[in-house]
C-alpha positions as CSV (number, residue, x, y, z in Angstrom):
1,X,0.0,0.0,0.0
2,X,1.1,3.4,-0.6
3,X,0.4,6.4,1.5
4,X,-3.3,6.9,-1.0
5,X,-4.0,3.3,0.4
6,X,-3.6,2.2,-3.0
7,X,-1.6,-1.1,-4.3
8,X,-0.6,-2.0,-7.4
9,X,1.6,0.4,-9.9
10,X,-0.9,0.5,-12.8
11,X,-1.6,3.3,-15.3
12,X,-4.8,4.7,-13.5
13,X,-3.1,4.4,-9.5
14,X,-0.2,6.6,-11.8
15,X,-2.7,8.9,-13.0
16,X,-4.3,9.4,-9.6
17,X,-1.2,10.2,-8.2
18,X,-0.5,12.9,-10.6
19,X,-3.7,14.8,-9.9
20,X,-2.7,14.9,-5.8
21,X,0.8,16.7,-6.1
22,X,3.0,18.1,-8.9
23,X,4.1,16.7,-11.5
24,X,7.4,18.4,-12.7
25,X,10.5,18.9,-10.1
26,X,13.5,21.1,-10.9
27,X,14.6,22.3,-14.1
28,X,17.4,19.7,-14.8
29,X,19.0,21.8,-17.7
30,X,18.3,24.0,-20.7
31,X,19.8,23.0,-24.1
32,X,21.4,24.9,-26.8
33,X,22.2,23.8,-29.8
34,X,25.4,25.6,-31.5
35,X,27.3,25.1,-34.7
36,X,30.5,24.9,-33.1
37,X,30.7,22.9,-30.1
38,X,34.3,23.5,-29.6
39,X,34.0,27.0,-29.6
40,X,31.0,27.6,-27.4
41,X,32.5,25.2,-25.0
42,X,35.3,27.3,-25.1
43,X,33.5,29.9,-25.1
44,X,31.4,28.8,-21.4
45,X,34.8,27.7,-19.8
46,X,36.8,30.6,-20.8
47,X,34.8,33.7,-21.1
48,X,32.4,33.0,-18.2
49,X,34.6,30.4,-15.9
50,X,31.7,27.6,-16.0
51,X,33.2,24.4,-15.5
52,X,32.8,22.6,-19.1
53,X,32.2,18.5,-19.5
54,X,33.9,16.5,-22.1
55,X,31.9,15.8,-25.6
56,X,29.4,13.0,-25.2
57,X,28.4,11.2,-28.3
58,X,24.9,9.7,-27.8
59,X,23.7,8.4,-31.3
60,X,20.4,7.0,-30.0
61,X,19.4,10.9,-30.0
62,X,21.6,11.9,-33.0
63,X,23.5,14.7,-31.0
64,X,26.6,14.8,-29.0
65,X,26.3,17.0,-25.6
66,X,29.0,18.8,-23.6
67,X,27.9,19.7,-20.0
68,X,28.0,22.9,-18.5
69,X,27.6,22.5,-14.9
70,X,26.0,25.8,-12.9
71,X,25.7,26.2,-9.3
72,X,21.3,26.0,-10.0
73,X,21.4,23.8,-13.2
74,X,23.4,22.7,-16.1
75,X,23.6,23.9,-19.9
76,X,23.5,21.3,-22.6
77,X,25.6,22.6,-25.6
78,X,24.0,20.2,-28.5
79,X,25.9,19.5,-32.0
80,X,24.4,17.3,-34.8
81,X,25.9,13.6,-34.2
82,X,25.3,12.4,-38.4
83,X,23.4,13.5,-41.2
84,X,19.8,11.9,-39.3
85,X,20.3,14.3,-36.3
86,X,17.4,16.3,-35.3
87,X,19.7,18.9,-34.6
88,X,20.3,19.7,-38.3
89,X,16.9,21.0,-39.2
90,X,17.0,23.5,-35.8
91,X,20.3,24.6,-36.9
92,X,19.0,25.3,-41.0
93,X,16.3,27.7,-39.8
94,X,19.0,29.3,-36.5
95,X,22.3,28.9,-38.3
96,X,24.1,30.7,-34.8
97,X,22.5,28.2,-32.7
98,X,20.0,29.3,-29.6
99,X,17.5,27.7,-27.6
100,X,16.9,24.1,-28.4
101,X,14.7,23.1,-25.2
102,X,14.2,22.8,-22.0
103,X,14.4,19.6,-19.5
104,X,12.4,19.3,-16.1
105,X,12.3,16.0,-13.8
106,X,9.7,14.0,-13.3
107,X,9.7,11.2,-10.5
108,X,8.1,9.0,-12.4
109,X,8.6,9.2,-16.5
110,X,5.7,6.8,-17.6
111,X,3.1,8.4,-14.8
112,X,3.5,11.8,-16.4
113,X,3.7,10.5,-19.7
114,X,0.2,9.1,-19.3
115,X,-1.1,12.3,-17.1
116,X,0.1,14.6,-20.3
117,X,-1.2,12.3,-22.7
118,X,-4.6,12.6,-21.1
119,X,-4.6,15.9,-20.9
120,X,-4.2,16.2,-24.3
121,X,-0.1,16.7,-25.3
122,X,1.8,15.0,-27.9
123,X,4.8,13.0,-26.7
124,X,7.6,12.9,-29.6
125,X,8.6,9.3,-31.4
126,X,7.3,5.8,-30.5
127,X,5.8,7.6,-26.4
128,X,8.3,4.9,-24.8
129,X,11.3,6.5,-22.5
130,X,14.7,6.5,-24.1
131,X,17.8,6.7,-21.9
132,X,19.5,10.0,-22.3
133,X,22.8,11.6,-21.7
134,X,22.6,11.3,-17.9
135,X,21.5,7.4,-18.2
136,X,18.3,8.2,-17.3
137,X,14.7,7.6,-19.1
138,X,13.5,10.5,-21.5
139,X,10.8,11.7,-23.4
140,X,10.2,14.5,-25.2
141,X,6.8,16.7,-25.7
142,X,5.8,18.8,-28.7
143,X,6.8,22.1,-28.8
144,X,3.2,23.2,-30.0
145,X,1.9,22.0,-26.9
146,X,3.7,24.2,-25.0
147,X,3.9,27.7,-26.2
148,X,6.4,26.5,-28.7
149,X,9.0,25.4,-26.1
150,X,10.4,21.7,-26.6
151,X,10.1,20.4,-23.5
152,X,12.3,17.2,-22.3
153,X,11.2,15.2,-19.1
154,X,13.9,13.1,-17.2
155,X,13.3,10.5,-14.4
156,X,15.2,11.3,-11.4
């Protein structure tokens, strides 16, 4: 039993949960894609003293990330990782990079994948988690749902 005196984990007992607390936790990080990832890392580490990750190649999402770590959150520099990357269209229409989106956590991916999806937003590809640059589950949620923001959500 949990503390709703409710057993079981399935999608409903998910969805009940939603409705009695919030559903999103902090903002985990905000990503930009950039044409150059060596020089906006260099930029980041030397220009505003941010400590800078190593290049991360992570072909399931077509991109490789560098991580900018922050005292409140982290910056996700994103560069296209093959011809397929997603990242190629956004950088067509914004050759100088900006925005790309923005991730929040979730406790529990697959809960507030079915809250959303009953309330009516569209989660990107096949609507199953895929493990993302921190090795967590992902999912990603259209962009016209949202006031035109990409939003990611990562289990925590």
């Amino acid at each position: 039993m949990n503390e709703n005196g409710l057993s079981g984990r399935n999608k409903m007992t998910r969805v009940f949960q939603l409705e009695e607390k919030e559903m999103i936790g902090r903002l985990n990080h905000v990503a930009i894609a950039v044409p150059d990832l060596e020089a906006a890392s260099a930029q980041y580490r030397d220009a505003l003293g941010a400590t800078v990750g190593a290049p991360q190649d992570e072909p399931d999402h077509g991109v490789t990330v560098v991580f900018i770590e922050l005292p409140n959150t982290k910056i996700e520099l994103l560069y296209p990782l093959g011809d397929d990357s997603p990242i190629n269209g956004f950088l067509e229409k914004n050759p100088a990079g900006g925005i790309h989106h923005v991730c929040y956590e979730v406790e529990d991916i697959l809960a507030a994948r079915d809250h959303l999806k009953a309330q009516g937003a569209r989660v990107l590809g096949s609507g199953e988690p895929k493990i993302g640059a921190h090795g967590k589950p992902v999912l990603f949620l259209h962009p016209k749902d949202f006031n035109g923001c990409l939003v990611e959500l990562e289990q925590v």
